[in-house]
Backbone as CSV, one residue per row, in Angstrom:
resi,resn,N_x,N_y,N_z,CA_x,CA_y,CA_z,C_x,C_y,C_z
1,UNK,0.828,-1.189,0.000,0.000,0.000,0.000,0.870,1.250,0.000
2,UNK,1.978,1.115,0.756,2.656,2.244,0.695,3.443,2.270,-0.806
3,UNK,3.801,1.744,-1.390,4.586,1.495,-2.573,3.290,2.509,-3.681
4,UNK,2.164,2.010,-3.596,0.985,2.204,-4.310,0.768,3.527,-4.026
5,UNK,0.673,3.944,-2.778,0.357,5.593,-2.459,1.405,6.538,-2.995
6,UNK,2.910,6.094,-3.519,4.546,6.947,-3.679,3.857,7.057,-5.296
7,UNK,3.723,5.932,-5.555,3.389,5.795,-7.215,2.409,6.765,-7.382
8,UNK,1.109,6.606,-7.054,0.180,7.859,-7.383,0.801,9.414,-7.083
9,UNK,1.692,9.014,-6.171,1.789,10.750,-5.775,2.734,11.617,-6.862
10,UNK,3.674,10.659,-7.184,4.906,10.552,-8.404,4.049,11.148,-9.471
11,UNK,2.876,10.131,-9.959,2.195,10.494,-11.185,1.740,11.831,-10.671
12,UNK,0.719,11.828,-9.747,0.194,13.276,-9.995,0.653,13.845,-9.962
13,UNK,2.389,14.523,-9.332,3.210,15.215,-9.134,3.411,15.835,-10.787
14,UNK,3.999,14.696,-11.348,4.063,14.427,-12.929,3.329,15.290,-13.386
15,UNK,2.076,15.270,-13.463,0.699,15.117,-14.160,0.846,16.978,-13.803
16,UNK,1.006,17.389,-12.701,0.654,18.418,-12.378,1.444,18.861,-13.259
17,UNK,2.676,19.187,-13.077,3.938,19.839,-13.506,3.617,20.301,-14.931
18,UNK,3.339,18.787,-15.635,2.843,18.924,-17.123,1.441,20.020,-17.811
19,UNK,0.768,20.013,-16.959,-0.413,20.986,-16.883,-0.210,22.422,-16.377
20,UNK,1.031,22.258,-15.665,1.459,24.236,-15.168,1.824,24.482,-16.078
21,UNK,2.783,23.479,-16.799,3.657,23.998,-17.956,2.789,24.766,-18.886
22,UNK,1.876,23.806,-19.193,1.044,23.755,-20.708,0.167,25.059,-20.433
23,UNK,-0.678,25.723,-19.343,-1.506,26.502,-18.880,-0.176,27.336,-18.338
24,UNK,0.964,27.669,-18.004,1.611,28.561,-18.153,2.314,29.178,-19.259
25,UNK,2.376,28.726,-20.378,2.891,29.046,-21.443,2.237,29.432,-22.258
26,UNK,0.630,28.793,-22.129,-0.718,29.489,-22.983,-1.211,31.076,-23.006
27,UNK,-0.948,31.389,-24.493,-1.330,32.856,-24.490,0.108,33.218,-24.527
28,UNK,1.382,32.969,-24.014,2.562,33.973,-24.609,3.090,33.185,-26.046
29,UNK,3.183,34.732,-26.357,3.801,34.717,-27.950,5.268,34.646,-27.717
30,UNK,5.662,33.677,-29.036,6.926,33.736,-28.865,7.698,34.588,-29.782
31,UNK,9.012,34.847,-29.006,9.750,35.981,-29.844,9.560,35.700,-31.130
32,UNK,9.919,36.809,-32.276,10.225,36.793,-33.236,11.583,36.568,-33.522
33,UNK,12.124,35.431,-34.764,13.502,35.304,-35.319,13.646,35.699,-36.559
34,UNK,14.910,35.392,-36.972,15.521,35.827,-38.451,14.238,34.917,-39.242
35,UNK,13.749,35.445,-40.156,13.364,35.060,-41.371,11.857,35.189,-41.109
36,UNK,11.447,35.808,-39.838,10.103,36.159,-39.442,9.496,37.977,-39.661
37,UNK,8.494,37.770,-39.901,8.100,39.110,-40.465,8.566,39.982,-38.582
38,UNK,8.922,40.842,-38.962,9.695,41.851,-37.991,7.826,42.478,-36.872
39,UNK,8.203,41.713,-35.373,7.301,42.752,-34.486,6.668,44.329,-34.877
40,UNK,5.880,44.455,-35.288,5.203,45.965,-35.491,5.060,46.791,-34.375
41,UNK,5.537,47.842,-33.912,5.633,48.268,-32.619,5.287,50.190,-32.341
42,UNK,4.841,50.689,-31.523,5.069,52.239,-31.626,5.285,52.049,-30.105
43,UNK,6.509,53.311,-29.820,7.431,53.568,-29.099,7.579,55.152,-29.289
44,UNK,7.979,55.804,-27.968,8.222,57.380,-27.969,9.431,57.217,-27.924
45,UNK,9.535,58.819,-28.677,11.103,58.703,-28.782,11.312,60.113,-27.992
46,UNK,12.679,60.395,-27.579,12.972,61.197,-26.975,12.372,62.705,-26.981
47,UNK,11.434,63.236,-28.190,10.808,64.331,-28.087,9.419,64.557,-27.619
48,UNK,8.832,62.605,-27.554,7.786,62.439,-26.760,7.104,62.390,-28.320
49,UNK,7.512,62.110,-29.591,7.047,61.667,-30.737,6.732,60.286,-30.833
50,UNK,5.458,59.462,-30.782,5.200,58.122,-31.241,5.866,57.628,-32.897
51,UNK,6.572,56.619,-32.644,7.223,56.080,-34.107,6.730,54.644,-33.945
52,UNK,6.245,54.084,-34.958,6.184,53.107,-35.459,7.308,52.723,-36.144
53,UNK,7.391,51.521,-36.344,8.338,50.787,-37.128,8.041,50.267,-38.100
54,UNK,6.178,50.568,-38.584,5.313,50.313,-40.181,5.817,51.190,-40.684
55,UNK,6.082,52.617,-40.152,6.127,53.808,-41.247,7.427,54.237,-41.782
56,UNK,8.391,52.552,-41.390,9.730,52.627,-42.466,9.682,51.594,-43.472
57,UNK,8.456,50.990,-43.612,8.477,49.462,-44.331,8.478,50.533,-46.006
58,UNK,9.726,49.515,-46.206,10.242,49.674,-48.042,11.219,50.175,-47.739
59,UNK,11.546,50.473,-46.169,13.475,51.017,-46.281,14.088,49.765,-45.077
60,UNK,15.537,49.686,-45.592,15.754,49.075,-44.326,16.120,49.181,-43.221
61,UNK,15.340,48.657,-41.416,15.783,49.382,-40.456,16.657,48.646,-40.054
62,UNK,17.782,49.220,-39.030,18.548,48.658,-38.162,17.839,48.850,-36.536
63,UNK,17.274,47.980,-36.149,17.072,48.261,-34.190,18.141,47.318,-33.661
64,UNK,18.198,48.722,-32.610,19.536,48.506,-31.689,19.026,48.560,-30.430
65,UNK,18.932,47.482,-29.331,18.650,47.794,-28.252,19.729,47.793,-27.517
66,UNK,20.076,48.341,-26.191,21.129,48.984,-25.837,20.417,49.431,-24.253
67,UNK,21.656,49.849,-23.286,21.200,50.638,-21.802,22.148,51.511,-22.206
68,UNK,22.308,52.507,-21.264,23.291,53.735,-21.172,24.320,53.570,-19.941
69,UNK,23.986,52.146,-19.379,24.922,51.778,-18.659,26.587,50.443,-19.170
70,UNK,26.045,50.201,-19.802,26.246,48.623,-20.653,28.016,48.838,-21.354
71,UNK,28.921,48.925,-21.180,29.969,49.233,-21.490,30.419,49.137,-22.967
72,UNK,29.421,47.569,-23.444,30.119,47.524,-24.763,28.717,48.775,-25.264
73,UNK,27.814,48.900,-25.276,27.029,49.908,-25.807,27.818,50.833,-25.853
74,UNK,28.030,51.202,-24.703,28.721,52.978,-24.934,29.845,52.743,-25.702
75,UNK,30.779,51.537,-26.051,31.886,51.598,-27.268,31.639,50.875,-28.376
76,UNK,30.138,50.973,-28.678,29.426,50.899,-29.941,29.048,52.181,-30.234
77,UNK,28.340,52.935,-29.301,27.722,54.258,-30.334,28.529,55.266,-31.390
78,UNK,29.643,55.708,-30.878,30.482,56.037,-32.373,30.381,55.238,-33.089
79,UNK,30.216,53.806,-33.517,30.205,53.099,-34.832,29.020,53.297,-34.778
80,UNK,27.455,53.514,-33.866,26.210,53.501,-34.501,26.132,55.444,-35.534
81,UNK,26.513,56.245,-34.644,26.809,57.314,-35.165,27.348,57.529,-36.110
82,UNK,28.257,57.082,-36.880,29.126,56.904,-37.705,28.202,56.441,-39.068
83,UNK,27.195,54.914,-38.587,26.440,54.606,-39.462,25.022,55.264,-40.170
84,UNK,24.723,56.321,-38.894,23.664,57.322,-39.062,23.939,57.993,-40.397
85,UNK,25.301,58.966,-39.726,25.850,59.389,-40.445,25.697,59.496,-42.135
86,UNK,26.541,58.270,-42.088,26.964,58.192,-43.573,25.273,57.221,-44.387
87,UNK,24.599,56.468,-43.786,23.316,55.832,-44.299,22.115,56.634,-43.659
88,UNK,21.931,57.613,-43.278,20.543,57.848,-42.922,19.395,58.134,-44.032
89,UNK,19.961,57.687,-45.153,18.925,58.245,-46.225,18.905,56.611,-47.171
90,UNK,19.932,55.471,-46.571,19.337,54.639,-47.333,18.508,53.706,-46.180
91,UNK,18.891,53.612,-44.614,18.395,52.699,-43.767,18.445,53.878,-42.684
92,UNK,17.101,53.377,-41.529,16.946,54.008,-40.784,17.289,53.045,-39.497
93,UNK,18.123,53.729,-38.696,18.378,53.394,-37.680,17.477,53.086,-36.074
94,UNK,17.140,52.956,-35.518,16.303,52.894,-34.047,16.604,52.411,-33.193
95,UNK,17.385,53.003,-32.195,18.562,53.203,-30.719,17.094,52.730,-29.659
96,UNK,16.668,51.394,-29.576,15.687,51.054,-28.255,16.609,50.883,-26.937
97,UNK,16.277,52.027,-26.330,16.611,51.891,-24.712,15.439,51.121,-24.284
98,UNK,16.445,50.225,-22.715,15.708,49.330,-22.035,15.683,49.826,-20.968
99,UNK,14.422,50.196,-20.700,13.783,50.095,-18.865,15.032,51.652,-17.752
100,UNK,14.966,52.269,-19.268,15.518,53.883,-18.152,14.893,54.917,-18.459
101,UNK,14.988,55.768,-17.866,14.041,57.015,-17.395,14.597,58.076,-18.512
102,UNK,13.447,58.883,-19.582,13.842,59.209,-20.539,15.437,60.205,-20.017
103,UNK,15.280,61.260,-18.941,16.328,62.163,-18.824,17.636,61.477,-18.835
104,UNK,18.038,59.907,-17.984,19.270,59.299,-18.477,19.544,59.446,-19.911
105,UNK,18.635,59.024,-20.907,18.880,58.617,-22.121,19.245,59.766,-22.887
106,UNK,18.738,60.640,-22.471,18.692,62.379,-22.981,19.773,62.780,-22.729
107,UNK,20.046,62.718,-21.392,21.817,63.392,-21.100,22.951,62.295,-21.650
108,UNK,22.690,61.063,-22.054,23.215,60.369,-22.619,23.515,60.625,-24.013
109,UNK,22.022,60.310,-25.030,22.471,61.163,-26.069,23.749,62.392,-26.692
110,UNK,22.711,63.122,-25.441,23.933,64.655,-25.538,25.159,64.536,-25.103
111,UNK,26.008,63.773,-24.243,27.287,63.385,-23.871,27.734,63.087,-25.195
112,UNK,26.958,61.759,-25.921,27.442,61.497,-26.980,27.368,62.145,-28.707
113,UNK,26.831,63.283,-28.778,26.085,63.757,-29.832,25.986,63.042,-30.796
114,UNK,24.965,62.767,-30.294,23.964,61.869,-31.236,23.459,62.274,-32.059
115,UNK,22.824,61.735,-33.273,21.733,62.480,-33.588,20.370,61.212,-34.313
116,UNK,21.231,60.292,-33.698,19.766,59.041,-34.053,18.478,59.193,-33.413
117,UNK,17.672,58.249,-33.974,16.373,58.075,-32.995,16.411,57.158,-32.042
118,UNK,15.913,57.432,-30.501,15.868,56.531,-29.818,14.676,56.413,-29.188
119,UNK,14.168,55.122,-28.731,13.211,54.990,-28.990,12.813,54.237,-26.754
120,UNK,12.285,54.588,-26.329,11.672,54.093,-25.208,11.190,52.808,-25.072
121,UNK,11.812,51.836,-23.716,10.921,50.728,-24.210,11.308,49.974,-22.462
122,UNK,9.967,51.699,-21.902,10.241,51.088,-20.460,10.069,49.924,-19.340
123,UNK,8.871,49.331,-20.373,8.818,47.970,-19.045,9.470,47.032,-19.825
124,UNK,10.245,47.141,-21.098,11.067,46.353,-21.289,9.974,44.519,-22.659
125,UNK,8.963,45.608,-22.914,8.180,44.798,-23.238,8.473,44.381,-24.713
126,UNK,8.869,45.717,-25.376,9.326,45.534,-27.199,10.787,44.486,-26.856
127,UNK,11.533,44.574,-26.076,12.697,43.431,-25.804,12.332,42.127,-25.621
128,UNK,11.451,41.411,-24.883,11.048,40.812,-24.905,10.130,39.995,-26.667
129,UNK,9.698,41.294,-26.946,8.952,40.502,-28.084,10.057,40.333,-29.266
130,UNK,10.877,41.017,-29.208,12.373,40.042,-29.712,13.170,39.253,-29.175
131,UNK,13.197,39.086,-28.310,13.930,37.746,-27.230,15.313,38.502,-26.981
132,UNK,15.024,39.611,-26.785,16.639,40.227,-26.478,16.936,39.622,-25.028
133,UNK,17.658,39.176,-24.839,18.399,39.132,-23.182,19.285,40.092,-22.570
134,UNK,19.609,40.351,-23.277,21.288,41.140,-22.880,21.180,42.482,-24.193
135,UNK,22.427,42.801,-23.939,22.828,44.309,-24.979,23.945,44.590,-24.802
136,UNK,24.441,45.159,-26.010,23.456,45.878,-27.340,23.257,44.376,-28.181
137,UNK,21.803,44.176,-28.524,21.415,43.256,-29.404,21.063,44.389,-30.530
138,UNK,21.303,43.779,-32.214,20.787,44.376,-33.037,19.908,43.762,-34.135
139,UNK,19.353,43.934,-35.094,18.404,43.383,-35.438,18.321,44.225,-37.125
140,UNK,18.865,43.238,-38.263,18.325,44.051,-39.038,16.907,43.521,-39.755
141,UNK,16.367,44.396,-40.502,14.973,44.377,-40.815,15.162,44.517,-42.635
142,UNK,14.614,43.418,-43.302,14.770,44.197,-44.791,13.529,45.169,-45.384
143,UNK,13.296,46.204,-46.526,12.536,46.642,-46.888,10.908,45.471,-47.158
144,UNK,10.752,44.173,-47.185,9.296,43.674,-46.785,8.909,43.631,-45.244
145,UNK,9.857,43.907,-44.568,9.703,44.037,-42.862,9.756,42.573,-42.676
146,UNK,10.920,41.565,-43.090,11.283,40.659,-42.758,12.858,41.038,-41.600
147,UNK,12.745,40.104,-40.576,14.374,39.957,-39.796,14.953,39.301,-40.672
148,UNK,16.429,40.047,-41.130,17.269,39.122,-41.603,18.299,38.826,-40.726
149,UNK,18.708,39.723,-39.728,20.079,39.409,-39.292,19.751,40.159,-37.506
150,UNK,20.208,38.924,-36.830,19.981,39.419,-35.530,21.783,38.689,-34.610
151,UNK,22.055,40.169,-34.168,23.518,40.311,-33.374,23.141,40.483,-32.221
152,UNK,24.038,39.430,-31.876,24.053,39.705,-30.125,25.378,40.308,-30.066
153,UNK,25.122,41.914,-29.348,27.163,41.728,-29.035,27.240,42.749,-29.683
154,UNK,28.154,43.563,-29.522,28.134,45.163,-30.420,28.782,45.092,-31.828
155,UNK,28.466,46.161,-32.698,28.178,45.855,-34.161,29.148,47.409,-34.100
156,UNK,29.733,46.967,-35.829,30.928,48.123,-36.141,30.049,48.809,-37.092
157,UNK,30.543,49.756,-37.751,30.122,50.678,-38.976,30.304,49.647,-40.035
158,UNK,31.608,49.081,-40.450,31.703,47.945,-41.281,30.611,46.863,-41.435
159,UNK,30.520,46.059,-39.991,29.186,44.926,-40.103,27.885,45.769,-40.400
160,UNK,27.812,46.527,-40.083,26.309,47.060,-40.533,26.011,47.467,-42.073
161,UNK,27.099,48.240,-42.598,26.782,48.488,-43.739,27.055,47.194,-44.603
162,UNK,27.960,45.979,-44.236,27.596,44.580,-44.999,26.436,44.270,-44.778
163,UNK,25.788,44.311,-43.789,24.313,44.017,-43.842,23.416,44.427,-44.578
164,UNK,23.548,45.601,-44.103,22.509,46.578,-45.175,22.899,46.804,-46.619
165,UNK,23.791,46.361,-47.023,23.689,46.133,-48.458,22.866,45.305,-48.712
166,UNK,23.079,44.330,-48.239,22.527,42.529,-48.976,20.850,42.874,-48.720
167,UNK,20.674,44.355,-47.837,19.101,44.308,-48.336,18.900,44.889,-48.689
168,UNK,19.548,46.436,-49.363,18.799,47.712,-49.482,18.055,47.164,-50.922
């Protein structure tokens, strides 16, 4: 009897586990990857302007998520600057900060003179719907608003504009 009572408890133990899983995972979407039509999203950007990421489809974007704390970020933004720079008229860039208070990002910017868009993304929810973990993750997007190329790890002026060739 006791052998018989371990066994049932085993199974239902089992049984349970399998049913949190299944009823905990129900209803979340999973990230988007390379070769998936790109998350549609609107986000404020530092002037308190709503941007979508529909109203660049037919160009290609680069999103960069990033903190203003993150070390390799801050010795990426001269190469994101750099890429503004010299492509802002064939691909548009979008600098997503994670989960900081716009005035960091603002006096950040301006430390660095910037002049990209950056884009708010305070509870950290547009990161998530790309499966970012960490940063700077980047993400390029081709003109059908497909992901083609997703970097973990900071990105040069060089890797980006190889990218963005192979889609412009």
């Amino acid at each position: 009897m006791n052998r018989r009572f371990v066994t049932t408890l085993v199974l239902a133990v089992v049984v349970g586990l399998f049913v949190y899983a299944f009823l905990g995972f129900k209803g979340k979407t999973e990230a988007v990857k390379v070769g998936m039509p790109a998350y549609d999203f609107q986000r404020e950007d530092l002037t308190g302007k709503q941007i979508k990421l529909s109203d660049y489809k037919g160009k290609v974007v680069v999103l960069n998520f990033f903190t203003t704390w993150c070390p390799p970020c801050i010795e990426e933004a001269p190469e994101l600057q750099k890429f503004e720079d010299a492509y802002k008229d064939k691909a548009k860039l979008l600098i997503i900060d994670r989960q900081e208070p716009k005035e960091r990002v603002q006096k950040f910017v301006q430390e660095k003179k910037s002049t990209s868009t950056y884009l708010l993304d305070i509870d950290d929810s547009l990161a998530k719907k790309y499966g970012v973990v960490g940063q700077p993750e980047t993400f390029v997007i081709d003109r059908q608003g497909i992901i083609r190329e997703h970097i973990k790890g900071p990105v040069t002026f060089d890797s980006l504009v190889q990218m963005v060739k192979k889609y412009e």
